[in-house]
N, C-alpha and C positions, 0 to 999 in steps of 0.2 A: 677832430677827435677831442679836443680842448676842450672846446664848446659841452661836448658830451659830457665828458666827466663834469666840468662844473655842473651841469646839469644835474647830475648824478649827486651829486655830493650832496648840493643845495635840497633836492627831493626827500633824499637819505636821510637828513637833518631834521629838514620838515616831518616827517614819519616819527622821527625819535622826538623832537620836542613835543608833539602829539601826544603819543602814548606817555610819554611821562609825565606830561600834563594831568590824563589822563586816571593816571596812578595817583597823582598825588592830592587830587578831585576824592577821590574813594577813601583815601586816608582818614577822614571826617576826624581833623582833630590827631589822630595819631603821631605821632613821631616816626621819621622814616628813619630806618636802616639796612644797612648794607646795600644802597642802591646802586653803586660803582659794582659790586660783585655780581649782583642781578644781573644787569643792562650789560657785561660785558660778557656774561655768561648766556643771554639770551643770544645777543650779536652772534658771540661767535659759532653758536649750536646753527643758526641759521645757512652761518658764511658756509662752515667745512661741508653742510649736507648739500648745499649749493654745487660747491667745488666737485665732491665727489660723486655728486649724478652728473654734474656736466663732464666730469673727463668719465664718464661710467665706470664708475669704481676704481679707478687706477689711484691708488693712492699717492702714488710718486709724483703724476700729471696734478693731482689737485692740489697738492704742497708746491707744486709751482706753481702753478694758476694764484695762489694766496701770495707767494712772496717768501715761505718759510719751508726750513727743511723737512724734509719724509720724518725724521725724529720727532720733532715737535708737533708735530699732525696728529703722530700715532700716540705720543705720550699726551696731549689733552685731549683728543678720542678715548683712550682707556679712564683719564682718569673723569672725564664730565659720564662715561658708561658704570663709573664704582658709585659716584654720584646719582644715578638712577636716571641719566640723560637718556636721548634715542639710541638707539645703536647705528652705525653709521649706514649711508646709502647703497642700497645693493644694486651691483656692475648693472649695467645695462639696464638702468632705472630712464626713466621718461624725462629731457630735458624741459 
């Protein structure tokens, strides 16, 4: 299982130095900002739709599955949704 997660991590990493590479390629000259708020704001739109099609919508099961309580699930659900995010993943979605 060790093995896996570093696996995981190291791939994960890999993806992200990528796309930021990526981004900062396109910049032609620009000055970046707010990139911590982007990149953590993409991540985590990804994780929770993740979490909650793999537990099918249970919101409780996917605030475990992350590590964090039902509260904090729903309150950055509502507030990346006032932000014009996805809306979250509907139960019984396709893992």
């Amino acid at each position: 299982m060790k093995d896996n997660l570093s696996h995981f991590h190291k791939r994960l990493s890999a993806l992200l130095s990528e796309a930021l590479s990526e981004y900062a390629d396109k910049l032609d000259g620009e000055k970046c900002r707010g990139l911590h708020d982007m990149t953590i704001s993409a991540v985590e739109e990804e994780l929770f739709q993740f979490a909650i099609k793999r537990c099918d919508g249970n919101r409780s099961e996917a605030a475990k599955l992350l590590g964090i309580s039902r509260t904090t699930l729903s309150r950055k659900l509502t507030a990346k949704e006032r932000r014009g995010g996805r809306p979250p993943a509907k139960k019984n979605a396709k893992r």
